[in-house]
N, C-alpha and C positions, 0 to 999 in steps of 0.2 A: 153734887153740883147743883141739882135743883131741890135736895131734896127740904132744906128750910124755909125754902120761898112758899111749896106747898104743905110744909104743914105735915111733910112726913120723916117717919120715925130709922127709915131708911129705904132704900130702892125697892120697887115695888116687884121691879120685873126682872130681875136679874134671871140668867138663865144657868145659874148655879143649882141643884136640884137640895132645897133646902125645904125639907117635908113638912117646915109651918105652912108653910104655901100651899102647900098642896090643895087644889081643889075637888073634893068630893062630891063632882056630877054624879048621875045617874053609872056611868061607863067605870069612871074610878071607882065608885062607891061597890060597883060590883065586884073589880077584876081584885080588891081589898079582900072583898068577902069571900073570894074564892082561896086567897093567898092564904085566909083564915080557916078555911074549909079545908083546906090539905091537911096545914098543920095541925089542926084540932084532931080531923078525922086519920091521919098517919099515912094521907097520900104518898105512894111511892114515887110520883113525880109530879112535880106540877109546872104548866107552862107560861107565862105572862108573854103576850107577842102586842106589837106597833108601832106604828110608823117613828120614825125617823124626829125627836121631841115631843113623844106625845105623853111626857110622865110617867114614862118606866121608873127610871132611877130613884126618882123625886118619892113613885109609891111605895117603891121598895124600900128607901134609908123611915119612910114612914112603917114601915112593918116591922123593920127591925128595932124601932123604938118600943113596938108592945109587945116585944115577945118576952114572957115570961123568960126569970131569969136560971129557971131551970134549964133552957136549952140554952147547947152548946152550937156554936153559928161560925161557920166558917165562909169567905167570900171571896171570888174571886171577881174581879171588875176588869182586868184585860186578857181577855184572849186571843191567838191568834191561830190559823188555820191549820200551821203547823211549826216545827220548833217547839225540842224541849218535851218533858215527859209530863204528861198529865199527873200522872200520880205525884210528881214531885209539887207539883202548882198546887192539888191540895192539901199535899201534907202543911204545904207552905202559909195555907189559907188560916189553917187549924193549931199555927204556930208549933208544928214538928220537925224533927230534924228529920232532911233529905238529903244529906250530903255524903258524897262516898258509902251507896250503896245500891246494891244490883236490885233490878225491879223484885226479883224474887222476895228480898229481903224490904224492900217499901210497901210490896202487900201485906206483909205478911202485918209490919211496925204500923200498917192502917189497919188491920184487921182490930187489933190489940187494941189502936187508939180507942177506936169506934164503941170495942166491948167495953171498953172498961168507963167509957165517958157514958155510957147507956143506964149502966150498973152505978157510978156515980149521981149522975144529973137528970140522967132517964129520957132525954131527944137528942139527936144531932142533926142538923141541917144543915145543907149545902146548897149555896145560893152561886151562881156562875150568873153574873151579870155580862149584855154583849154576845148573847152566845151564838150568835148566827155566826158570827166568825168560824164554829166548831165544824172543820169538815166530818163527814159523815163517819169514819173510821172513828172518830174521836169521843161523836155521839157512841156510839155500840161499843168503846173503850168503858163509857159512864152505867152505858147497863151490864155491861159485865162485873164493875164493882158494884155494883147494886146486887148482885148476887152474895152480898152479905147477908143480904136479908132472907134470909133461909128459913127458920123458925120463927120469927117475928122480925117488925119495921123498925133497924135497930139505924137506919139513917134514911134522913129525906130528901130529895135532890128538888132543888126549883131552878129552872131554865127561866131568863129573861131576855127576851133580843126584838128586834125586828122583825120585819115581815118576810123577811126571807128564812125566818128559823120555819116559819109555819112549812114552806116549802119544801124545807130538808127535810122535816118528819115526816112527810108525806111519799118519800120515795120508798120504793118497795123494799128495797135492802133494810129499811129502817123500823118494819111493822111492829116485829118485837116491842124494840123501846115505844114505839105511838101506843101501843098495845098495856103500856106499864104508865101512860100517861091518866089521871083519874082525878087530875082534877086541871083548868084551863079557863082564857082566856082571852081574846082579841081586844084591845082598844081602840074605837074608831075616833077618828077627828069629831073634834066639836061641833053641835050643832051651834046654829045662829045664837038663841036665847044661855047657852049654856057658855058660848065665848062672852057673852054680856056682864051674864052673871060671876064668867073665873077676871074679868077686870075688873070688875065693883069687887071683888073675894079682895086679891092682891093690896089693890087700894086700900082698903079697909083693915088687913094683916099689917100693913104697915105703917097707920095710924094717919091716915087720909081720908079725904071725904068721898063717897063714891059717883057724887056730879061732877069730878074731876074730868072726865070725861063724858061728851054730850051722848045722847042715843045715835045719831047719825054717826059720829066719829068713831064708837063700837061696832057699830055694822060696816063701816069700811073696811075697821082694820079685822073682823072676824072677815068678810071674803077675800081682803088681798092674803091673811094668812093661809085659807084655805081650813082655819078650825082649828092649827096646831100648835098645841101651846106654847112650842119655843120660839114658833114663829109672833105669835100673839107678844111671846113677852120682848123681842127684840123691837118690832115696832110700834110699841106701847113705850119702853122707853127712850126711843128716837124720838117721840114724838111729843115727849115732855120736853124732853132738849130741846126742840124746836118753840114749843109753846112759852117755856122761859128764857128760851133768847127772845121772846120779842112781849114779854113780860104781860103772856095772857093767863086770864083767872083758872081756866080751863083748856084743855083738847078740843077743837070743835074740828067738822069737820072738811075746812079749807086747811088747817095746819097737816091733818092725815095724809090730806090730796096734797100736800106739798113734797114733804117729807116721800112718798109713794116715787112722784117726780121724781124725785132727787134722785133718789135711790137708783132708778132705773135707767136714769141720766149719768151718773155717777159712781154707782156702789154695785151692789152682787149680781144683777142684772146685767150691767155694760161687760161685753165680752173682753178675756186679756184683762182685768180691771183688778186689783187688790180692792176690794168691798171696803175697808178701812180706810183707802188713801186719801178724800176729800173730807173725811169727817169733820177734822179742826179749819176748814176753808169754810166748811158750809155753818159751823157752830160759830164761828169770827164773824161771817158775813150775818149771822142776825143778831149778835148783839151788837153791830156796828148799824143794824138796820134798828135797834132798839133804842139804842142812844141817840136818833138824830128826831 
């Protein structure tokens, strides 16, 4: 929509988790190096936890871009708390057949996978992205197949979820598996300088200039987001919308405090409200306000 007025190569902000994008702050740059640190070192578990958009996913399809092509990578991206046999979801991951067969007989057709893709390729890894959803039962399901690794780390598990995974692990039923946990980390919201910095990144990944936005209109939209990047990129690109419905060179920031308005007048804010439903009212009314 806007994106040849400004000069860019495509959407800056999409909140699709596409790992060019990905910003290596301080916070990513680390929870990276630990995802590195497992794999390298043959952590038995490793945990990625944060809030609710803060580049889980986005670092992870980035991780699985540099893993050597000796390992074998199995993934599952939805889980739910309960339904459905765990062991069938990862045979499923690791593209094995699950079908008409007693759990006895699916440990057994994983045991086999596991050895023999070790002996093959020499890693296996299991990435369960979402996994807060996993009730506690399900977790101690995953260390009990970890008890493969009897003689040597013949597979990897890495958990990624939210803030409420931190919480499960921490319940006492669950010490074991915390206990098998060795390598981890949290990612916190962005600070002020580092939301600056991941919109001048985006901007610039997509073939823009990064005065695209003023300094004031960055520090708006980093406190109304609260620092979180999916928050950052939804009203980053509301706010080009807005900027080129009324055909400015730039973000500044009366168009952020507009759009902010709106929003809260109109979209996710107003209670009862579908967030969507004024969008093409309020995108009408400023190129009608652009034309006159």
């Amino acid at each position: 929509m806007y994106e040849k007025y400004y000069g860019l190569a495509e959407k800056p902000f999409s909140i699709l988790p596409d790992p060019k994008f990905l910003y290596f702050g301080p916070s990513h740059s680390m929870a990276f190096s630990m995802l590195e640190y497992g794999l390298v070192n043959q952590a038995g578990f490793t945990v990625i936890t944060g809030a609710v958009g803060s580049g889980k996913t986005t670092l992870v399809q980035h991780f699985l871009n540099s893993m050597p092509e000796s390992t074998r990578v199995g993934m599952i991206t939805h889980t739910t708390r309960a339904g459905g046999n765990l062991l069938e979801w990862i045979l499923m991951a690791f593209e094995q057949g699950f079908e008409d067969a007693s759990y006895p007989r699916l440990y057994k057709r994983f045991c086999e996978f596991v050895e023999n893709e070790v002996k093959r390729r020499g890693r296996v890894v299991l990435i369960i992205d979402e996994a807060q959803n996993l009730a506690p039962d399900r977790l101690e399901e995953l260390r009990m197949l970890s008890n493969i690794n009897t003689k040597s780390m013949l597979m990897q598990l890495i958990l990624v979820g939210q803030d409420e995974l931190r919480t499960t692990l921490r319940l006492p039923e669950l010490r074991q598996f915390a206990q098998r946990v060795s390598s981890d980390f949290q990612l916190p919201e962005l600070q002020r300088s580092e939301a600056r910095s991941y919109i001048d990144h985006r901007v610039r990944v997509a073939g823009g200039q990064e005065q695209l936005f003023s300094p004031a209109a960055k520090t708006m939209i980093y406190e109304a987001s609260k620092g979180i990047p999916r928050q950052i990129n939804v009203l980053a690109d509301r706010c080009l919308v807005y900027a080129f419905a009324k055909m400015k060179q730039r973000v500044s920031s009366s168009i952020v405090k507009r759009v902010l308005e709106d929003r809260k007048r109109h979209g996710l804010f107003a209670p009862d409200e579908n967030p969507f439903m004024h969008q093409g009212i309020l995108e009408r009314r400023f190129f009608e306000d652009a034309a006159q």
